[in-house]
N, C-alpha and C positions, 0 to 999 in steps of 0.2 A: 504494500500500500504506500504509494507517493503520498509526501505531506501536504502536495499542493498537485491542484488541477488549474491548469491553464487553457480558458476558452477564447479564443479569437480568429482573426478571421483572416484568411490565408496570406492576402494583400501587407497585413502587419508581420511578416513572417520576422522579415528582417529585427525591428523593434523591439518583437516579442524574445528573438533570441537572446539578444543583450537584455535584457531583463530580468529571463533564465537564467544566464551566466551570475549576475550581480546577488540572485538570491541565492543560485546555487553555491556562492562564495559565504555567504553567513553557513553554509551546512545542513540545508534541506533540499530535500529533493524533490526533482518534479516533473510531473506528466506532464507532454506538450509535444510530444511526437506523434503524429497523428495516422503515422503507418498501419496499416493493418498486418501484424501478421499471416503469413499462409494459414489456410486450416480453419483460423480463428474467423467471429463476424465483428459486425460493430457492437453489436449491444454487450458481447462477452469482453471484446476487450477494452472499445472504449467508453462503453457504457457500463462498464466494471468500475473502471480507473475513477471516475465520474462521484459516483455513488461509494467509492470508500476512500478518495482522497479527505483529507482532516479540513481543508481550504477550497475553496472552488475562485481564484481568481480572474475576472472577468475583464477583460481589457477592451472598452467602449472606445471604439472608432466612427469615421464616417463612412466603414465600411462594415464594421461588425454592427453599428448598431440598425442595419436590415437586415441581418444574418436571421434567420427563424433556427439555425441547430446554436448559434451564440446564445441566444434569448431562451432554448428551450434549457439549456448547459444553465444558464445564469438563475433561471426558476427553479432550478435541482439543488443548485446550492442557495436558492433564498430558501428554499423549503425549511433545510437546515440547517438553517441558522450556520453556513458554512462561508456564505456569502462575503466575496472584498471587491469591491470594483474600482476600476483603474480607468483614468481616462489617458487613453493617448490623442486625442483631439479635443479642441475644445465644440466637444459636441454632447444634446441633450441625453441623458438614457432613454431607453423606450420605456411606456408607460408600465409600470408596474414596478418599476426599478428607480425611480427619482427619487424616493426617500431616503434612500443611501445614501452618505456622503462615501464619495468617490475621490481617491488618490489621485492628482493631481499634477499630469507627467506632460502633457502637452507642452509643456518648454524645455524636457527635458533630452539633452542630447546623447544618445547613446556614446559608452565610453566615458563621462564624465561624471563624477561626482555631482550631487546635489541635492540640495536639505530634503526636494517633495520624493527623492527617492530614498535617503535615511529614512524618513517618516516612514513612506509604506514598508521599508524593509523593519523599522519598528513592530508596525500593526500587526506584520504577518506574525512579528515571534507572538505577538499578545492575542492574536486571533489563535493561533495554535496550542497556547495555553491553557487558553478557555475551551478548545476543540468543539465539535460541531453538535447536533444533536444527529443520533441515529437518525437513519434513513428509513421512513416508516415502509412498511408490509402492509399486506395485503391480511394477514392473519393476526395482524396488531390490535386489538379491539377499540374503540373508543373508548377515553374515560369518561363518565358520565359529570354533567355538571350539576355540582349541589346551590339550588336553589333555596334565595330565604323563605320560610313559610309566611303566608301574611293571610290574614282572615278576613273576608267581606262577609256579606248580605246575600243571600238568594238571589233580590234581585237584580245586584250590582253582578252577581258570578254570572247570573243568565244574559246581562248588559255584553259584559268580558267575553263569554263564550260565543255569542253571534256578532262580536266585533272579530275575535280570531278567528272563525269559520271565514271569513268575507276576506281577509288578508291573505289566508290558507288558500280561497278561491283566486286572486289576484296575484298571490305568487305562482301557482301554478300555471297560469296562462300568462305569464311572464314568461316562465321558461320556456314553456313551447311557443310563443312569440321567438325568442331569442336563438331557436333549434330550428326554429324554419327553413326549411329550404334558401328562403330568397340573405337569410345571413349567415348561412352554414359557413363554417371555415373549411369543409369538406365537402365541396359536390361532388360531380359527379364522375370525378376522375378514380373515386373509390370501387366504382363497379364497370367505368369504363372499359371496354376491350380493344387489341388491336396486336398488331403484328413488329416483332421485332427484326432489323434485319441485319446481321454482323459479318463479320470477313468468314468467317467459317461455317454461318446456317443462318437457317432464319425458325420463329417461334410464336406461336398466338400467346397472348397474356392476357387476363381477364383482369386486373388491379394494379396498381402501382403506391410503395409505399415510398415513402421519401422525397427528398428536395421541393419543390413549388407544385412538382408534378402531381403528388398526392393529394395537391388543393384544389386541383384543376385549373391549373395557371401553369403558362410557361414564362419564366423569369429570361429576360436577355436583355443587351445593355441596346442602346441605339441612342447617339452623340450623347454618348457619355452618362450618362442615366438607366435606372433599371426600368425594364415598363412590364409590366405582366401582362400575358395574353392569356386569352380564356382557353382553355383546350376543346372546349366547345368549337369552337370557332377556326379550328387546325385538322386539317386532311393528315399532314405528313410532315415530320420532319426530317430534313436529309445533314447530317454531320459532315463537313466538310475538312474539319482539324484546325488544332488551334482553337477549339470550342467555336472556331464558327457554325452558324447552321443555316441552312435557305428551307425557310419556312412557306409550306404551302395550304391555303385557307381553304375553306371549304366553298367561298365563295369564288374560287380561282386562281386567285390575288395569290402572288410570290412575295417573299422579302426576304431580304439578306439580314444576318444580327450575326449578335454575339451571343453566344450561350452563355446566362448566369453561371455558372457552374463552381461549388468551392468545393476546394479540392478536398477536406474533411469530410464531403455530404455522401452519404452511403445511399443505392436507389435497386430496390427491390422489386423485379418481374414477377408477381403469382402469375402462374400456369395452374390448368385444371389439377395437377395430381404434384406440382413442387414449386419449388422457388428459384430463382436466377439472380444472383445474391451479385453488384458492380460495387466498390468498397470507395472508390472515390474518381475524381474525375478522369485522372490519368486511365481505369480501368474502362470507365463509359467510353473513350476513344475508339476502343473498339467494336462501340457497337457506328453505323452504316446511314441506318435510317429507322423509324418509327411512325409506322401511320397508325391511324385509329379509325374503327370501327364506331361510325357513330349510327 
């Protein structure tokens, strides 16, 4: 078990190594190799690493902080109370993350001394001291909360009980307001199907888990910005190398982009009877093209 998990996002390679180095220098060690071993997946090894490092260091860029595996990494360790965030840009966190105070590195030049990196090299020993809280389970039971007892009236409890019945009604069609279809963070690329097509075969797949793809969104840059396309709205995509891709719509229409693609994001073919398991972007190289069945 490393003492520190380092989440960031590939572009910060550089920064993040000297970073590495500087802690690694006080005498802890730390995940931030984002290799997959042969054999191994992502969930075993770097979602191992994850879940039993003591720190989950999170390094907010203006490139990590649209990362959805940065932000899913960073909600693992706010869980438990494992959480340190780091800013290498002067940029906001995403929401759910602002009440952090964030180490403060964005003037910091790798190579050099400097008090905001003393500091967080401080916090880490004092976050480590404290260590994190277990990583709950699935077999953890809840503890129940002891509420104070307070005594009314009949007809103030009969008041109380069809005021909660009506809030009980109003949350629940909250949720399912909020589960709909038209706000899912999951359509319909979850049951989507289509055809893979690589240098050595090709393959029907009925789902895809990972990267933007699993949202039904195709993530790629075009001057300089990310723009998501619906997968709805995508016949075929052809890989050209270099993550470029020439995107063909179901409308007809061609375009040339860049594929989003970070090299840490692991992207999962279900087929009827197995999986086809790509561990990061160098391996999706090899696949050809991708159309869909819509």
């Amino acid at each position: 078990m490393a003492d520190l998990f380092i989440s960031y996002a590939r572009e910060d390679q550089p920064r993040v190594e000297a970073l590495v180095a500087a802690i690694e220098r006080r005498g802890w060690s730390v995940f931030w190799d984002r290799q997959i071993p042969a054999g191994q997946t992502w969930r075993g090894h770097i979602g191992g690493a994850l879940t039993e490092a003591r720190c989950v260091l999170v390094a907010w860029s203006t490139h990590s902080v649209a990362s959805r595996w940065v932000i899913d990494e960073a909600e693992e360790g706010q869980q438990r109370g494992a959480l340190l965030p780091v800013l290498l840009d002067a940029v906001t966190p995403p929401m759910g993350f602002r009440g952090t105070q964030a180490a403060d590195l964005s003037d910091w030049q790798p190579g050099q001394r400097a008090p905001e990196l003393e500091r967080l090299l401080d916090d880490i020993g004092v976050k480590l001291e404290a260590g994190p809280r277990p990583a709950p389970t699935r077999s953890t039971p809840r503890t129940p909360v002891r509420r104070a007892r307070t005594f009314v009236s009949r007809g103030a409890l009969g008041v109380a009980a069809a005021l909660a019945l009506l809030l009980a009604i109003g949350a629940v069609y909250w949720v399912l307001e909020s589960r709909s279809p038209k706000d899912s963070p999951r359509p319909a690329a979850d049951t989507a199907k289509g055809r893979v097509e690589t240098k050595s075969g090709a393959f029907e797949f009925v789902r895809i888990s990972g990267m933007y793809l699993s949202q039904g969104k195709l993530a790629v840059q075009k001057f300089g910005a990310t723009a998501e396309i619906p997968l709805a709205t995508v016949a075929k995509i052809d890989f050209l190398g270099d993550n470029r891709v020439k995107v063909h719509y179901v409308s007809g229409k061609t375009e040339d982009a860049v594929f989003d693609c970070y090299w840490n994001t692991p992207v999962t073919f279900h087929l009827a009877d197995q999986e086809i398991y790509y561990g990061d972007c160098a391996a999706l190289r090899g696949v050809q093209a991708i159309a869909f069945h819509h």
